[in-house]
N, C-alpha and C positions, 0 to 999 in steps of 0.2 A: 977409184972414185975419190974425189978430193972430200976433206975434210970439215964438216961446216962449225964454224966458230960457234955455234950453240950446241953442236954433238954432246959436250961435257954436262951441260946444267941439261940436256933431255937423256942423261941414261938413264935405262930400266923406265922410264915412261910409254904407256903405251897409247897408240892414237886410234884404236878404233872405241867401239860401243862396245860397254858392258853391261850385257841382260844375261840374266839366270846363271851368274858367276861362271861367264865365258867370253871373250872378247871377239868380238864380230866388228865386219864390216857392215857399213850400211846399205840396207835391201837394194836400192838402186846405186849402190857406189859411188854415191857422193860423196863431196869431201870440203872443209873449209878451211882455209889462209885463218893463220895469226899471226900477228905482225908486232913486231918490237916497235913500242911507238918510240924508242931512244935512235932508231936509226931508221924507220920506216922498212927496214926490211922483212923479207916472209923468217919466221921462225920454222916453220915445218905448217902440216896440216893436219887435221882429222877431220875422221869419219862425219858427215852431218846425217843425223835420223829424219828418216821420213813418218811417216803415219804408220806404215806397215812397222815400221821396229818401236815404234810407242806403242803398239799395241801389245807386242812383242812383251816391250817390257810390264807393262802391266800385266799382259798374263803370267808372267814370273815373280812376281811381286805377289799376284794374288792367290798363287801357287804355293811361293813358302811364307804366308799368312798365319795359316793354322797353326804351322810346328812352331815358329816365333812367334806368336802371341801367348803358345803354351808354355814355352820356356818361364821359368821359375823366374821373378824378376829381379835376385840375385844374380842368376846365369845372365840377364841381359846385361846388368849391371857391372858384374866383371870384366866382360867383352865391349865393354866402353869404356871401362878404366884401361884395359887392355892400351886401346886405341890410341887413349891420351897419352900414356908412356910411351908407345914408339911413335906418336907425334911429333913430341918432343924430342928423341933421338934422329928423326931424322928431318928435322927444325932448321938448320941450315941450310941442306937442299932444297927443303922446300920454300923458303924465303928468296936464296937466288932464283927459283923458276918464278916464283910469281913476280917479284919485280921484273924478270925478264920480258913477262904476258900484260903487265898491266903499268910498269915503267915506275911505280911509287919510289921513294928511297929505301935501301935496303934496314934501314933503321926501321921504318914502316913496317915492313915486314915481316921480320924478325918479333914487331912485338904484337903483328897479326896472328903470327902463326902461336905464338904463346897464347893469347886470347883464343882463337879460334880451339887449340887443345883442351883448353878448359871449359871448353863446352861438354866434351865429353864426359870429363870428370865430372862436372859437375849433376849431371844428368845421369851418371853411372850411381851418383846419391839418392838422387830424384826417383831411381826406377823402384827402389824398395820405398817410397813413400807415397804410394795412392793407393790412400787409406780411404776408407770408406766409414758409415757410419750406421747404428742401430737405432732406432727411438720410438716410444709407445704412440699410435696416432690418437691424441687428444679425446675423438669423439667416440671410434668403436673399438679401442684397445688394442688394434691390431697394430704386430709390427712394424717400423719402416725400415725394411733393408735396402741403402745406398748405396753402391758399388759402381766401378766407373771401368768401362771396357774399352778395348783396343778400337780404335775408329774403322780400322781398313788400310786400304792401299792410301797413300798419301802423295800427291805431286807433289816436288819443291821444283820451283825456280828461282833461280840466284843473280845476284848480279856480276859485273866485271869489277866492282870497285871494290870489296871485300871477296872474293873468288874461294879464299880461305874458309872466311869467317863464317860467311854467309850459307854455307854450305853443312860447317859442322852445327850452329844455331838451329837448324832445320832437323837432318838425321840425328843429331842428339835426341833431344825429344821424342822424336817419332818412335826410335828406337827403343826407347826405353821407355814408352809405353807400348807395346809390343806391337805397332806399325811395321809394313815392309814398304819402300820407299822408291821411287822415281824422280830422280833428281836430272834437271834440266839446267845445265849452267849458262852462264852466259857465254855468247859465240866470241867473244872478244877475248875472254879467257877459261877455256876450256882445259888448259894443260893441268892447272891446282888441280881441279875435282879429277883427272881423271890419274893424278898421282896419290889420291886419299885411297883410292881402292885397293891396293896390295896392304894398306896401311892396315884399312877393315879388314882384308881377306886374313892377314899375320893376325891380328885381335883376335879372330873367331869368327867375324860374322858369316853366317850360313849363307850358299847361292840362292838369288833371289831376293835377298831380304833389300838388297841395297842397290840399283841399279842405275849407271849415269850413261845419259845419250846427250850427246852436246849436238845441237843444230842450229842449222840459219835459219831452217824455216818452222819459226817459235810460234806464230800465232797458228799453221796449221795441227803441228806435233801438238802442241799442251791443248788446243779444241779439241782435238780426237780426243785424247784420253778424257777430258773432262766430260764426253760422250759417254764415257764408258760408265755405266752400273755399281761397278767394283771401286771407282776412285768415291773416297768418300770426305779428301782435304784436300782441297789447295793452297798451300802455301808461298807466298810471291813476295818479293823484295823488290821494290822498283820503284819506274814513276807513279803517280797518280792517274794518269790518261789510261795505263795500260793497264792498273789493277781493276779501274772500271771498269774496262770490257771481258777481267777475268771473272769479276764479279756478277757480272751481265750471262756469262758464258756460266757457271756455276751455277747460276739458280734455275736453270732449267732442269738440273738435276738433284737441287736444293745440295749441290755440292759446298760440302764447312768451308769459307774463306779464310783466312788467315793471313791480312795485308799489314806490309809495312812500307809508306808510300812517302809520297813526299815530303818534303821539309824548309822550312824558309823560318829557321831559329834567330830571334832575336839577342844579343850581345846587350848587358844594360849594365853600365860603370855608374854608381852613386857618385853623390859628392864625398861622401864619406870610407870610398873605397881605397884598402891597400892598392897603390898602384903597380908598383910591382908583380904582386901577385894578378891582381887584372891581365897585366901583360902577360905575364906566365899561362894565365886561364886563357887569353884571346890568343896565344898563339897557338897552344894545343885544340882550343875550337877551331879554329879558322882552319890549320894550316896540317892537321892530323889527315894523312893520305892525300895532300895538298890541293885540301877544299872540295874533292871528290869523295862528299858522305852525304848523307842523309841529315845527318847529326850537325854539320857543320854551317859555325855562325856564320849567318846569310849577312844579317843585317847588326850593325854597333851604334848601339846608342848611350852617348857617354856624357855625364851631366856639364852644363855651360863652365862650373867651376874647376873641373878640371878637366875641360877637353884637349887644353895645347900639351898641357903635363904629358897627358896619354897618350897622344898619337907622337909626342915628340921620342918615348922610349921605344911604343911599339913599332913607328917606322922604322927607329931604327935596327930595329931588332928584325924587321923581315925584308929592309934591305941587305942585312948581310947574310941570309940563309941562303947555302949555296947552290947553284942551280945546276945541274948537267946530269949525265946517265944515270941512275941509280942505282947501277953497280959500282959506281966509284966511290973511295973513303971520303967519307965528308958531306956528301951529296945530301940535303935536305931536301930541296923542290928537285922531284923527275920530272918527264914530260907527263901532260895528259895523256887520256888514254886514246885517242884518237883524233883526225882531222877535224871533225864535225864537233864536239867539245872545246876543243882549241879554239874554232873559230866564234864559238857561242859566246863564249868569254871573250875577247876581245869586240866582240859586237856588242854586250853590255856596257863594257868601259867605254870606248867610244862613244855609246846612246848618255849614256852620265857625265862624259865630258862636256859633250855637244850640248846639254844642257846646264853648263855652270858650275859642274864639282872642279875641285880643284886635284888634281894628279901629287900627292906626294913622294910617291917610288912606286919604280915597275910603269904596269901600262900598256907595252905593245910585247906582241908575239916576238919569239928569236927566231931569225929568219936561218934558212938550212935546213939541213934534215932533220925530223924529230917534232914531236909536238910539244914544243917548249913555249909555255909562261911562265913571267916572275912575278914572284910575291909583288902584290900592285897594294897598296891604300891610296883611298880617295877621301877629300873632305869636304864638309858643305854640297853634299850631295843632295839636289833636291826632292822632293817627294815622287815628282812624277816619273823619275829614274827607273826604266825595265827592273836593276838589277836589285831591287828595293822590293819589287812582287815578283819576282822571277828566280828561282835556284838556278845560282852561279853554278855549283858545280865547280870550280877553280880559286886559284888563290887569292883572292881580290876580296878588300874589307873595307865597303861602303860604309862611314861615316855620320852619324847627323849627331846632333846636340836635342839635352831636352831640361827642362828645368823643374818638374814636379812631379809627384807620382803619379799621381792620376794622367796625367799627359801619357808619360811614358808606358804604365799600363793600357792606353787604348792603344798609343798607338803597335804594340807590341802585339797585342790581339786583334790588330786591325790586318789576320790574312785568313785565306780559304783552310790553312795547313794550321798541325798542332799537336806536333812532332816532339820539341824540345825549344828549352830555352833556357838561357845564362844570366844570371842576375850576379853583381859585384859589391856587395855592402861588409861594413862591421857591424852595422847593428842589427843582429839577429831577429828583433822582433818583426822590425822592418823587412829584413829578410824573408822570414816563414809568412808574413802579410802577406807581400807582395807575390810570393810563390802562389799562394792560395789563389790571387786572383789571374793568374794566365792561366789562359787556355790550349795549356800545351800536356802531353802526356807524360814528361817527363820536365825537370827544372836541375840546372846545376848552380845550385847556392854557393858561391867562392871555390867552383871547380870546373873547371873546360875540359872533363869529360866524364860520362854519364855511362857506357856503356858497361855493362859489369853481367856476366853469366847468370848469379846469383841474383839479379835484381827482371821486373816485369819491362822489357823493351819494347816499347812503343807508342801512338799518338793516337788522339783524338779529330775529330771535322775531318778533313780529304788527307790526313796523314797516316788513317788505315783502321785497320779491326784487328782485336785480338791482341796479343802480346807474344815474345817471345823471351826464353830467359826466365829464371825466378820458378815457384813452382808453377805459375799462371802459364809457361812454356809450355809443359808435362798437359796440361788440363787439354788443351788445343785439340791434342789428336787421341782425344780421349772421349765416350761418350756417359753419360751419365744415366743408370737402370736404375730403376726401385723395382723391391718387390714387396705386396704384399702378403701378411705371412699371420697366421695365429698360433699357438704354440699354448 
């Protein structure tokens, strides 16, 4: 049998479902295509879960509940430090498969998979710190004993643009506060998650606790379980439309949500800003996973006095970011991750040309195999532009000028989303002002990127519930008891 050019980056991977720490095939032997969007070719396939194997995995999960959530939460603790050390050792493998599944630069990656391990760690801290607390009740003396319990079974669903990250954000926490977990990745990249689990199984973690079934068919698999009794979190990474209806789907069973949804981040250069550093901040917002985040600045708004300064460095600086497979040296922009992506982005730039921006570099798709766009900026882009209320999703840095604060603050919080946002000043005061007044869940004051283990990740309005990261992570899949008590 001939040899397939990806043979090397899927050893030791395996492609069926893992419920109850044993690898199966799916009840009705389905199976899905993932495709290297660098050559449009099939990568290999797996298993896709039906209803019957979500059930499956929830009764496995609900199964080793008890004995993991009794574990000492030093024991959970070390079997997450576990996890992030051989993360990290086998850190290069797993950065070439996911640029493989999901086409990023392998520079991407590589500082994915860094990030995504320190989820562990740092949640392997987190599990000896849910502390509870004692106090006299004011009126009848009695005591107040607070203590915060293991939730239950927990869904995660993940997405394809972080496949790494997204995945360890989730079981970090849940795990260590002694959840057992149902992880659902995305069908587009399913090879990451289902290469974390020999990772977990070397750690320690017990069968059961940790369970991933990749499928096409996501809205029936994650309805089922949220049917079920026993699931008592949903956690979901995605768009807005679709956390809606998990959200919808969940309170029938008053099941916890736990969203982090869309995003449409405004980019805002003072007159008064390092430009340079701007540049440096607008490229790692923009162009971090190339434009395929959550996080990533939608929209730049950069003061009338220096608007030609800035767009004259930063054009150039993302015209020469190099574009091709993402396994090659050098490569900063891969392909998107798919047909329908590709084409969204270039349907935006078109709709903003067609109305009067002006094209500085990039612009059109690269025709051939592959889902290639280039780093595009646009300027004078008008207000009624798609890509101005609409997440791009791809490399493209829409444009406008503005000349006061108050301007630039409405129009900055003039969206549905309130996700994150980048402000560019030297003057601090101005700075923490102006942060105070958007309506985003998170602000990068002089830094184009926000993401950090250690800090609370997430948005306000239709940018989601909850938080993940920080010890607000840990709290999620956690329920809060009192007792009262006299003594």
């Amino acid at each position: 049998m001939p040899q397939s050019p990806y043979d090397n980056l899927l050893a030791g991977v395996r492609t069926e479902l893992y419920i109850g720490g044993a690898w199966r095939p799916a009840a009705d032997g389905a199976r899905l295509d993932v495709t290297d969007p660098a050559t449009e070719a099939t990568i290999t396939s797996v298993a896709s879960a039906c209803v019957e194997d979500a059930m499956a995995a929830v009764d496995a999960a609900a199964a080793a509940g008890p004995a993991w959530a009794a574990k000492k939460p030093r024991e959970r603790g070390e079997i997450l430090r576990k996890a992030h050390e051989i993360m990290l050792r086998e850190g290069e493998r797993l950065a070439r498969l996911m640029t493989l599944e999901n086409g990023k630069s392998l520079s991407d990656s590589r500082a994915e998979v860094a990030y995504a391990a320190e989820f562990f760690r740092w949640n392997a801290e987190e599990a000896v710190r849910n502390i509870g607390q004692v106090s006299v009740a004011p009126s009848s003396g009695a005591r107040i004993v607070v203590q915060h319990k293991p939730s239950g079974v927990a869904v995660l669903v993940t997405p394809w643009n972080f496949p790494a990250a997204m995945a360890t954000r989730k079981i970090g926490p849940a795990l260590a506060a002694g959840c057992t977990v149902v992880l659902k990745p995305a069908s587009e990249t399913p090879l990451t998650a289902l290469a974390l689990v020999p990772i977990l199984e070397e750690a320690g973690v017990p069968a059961g606790v940790v369970n991933v079934i990749p499928s096409r068919r996501s809205g029936a698999v994650v309805g089922g379980m949220l049917k079920d009794l026993r699931v008592r979190v949903i956690s979901f990474t995605g768009s807005t439309e679709v956390g809606q209806k998990l959200i919808h789907a969940a309170a029938e069973n008053v099941v916890k949500p736990v969203m982090e949804l869309g995003g449409n981040a405004p980019f805002i250069v003072f007159d008064d800003a390092d430009l340079d550093a701007a540049v440096e901040g607008a490229l790692i917002a923009k162009m971090r996973n190339m434009g395929e985040a959550c996080t990533s600045a939608n929209r730049f708004y950069v003061h009338e006095a220096v608007h030609d300064a800035f767009v004259e460095k930063f054009a150039a600086r993302m015209k020469g970011l190099k574009l091709g497979n993402g396994l090659e040296d050098g490569v900063a922009v891969g392909p998107l991750v798919n047909a329908e992506t590709r084409d969204k982005v270039a349907e935006l730039v078109d709709d903003a040309v067609a109305k009067g921006a002006k094209l500085v570099t990039g612009g059109k798709a690269v025709a051939g195999a592959g889902y290639f766009f280039p780093a595009t900026v646009l300027t004078g882009v008008p207000d009624d532009a798609r890509l101005l209320r609409e997440e791009i999703f791809g490399p493209v840095a829409p444009i406008q000028t503005f000349r006061d604060e108050d301007e630039i603050v409405a129009k900055a919080n003039a969206t549905e989303y309130g996700l994150v946002a980048y402000l560019f000043t030297r003057d601090l005061s101005r700075g923490l002002r102006v942060s105070e007044r958007l309506e985003f869940g998170m602000v990068g004051l002089n830094r184009g990127l926000v993401s950090d283990p250690a800090a609370p990740f997430g948005g306000v309005k239709q940018s989601g519930l909850g938080r993940e990261g920080g010890h607000e992570g840990l709290m999620d899949f956690l329920e809060t008891q009192y007792v009262s008590v006299t003594w």
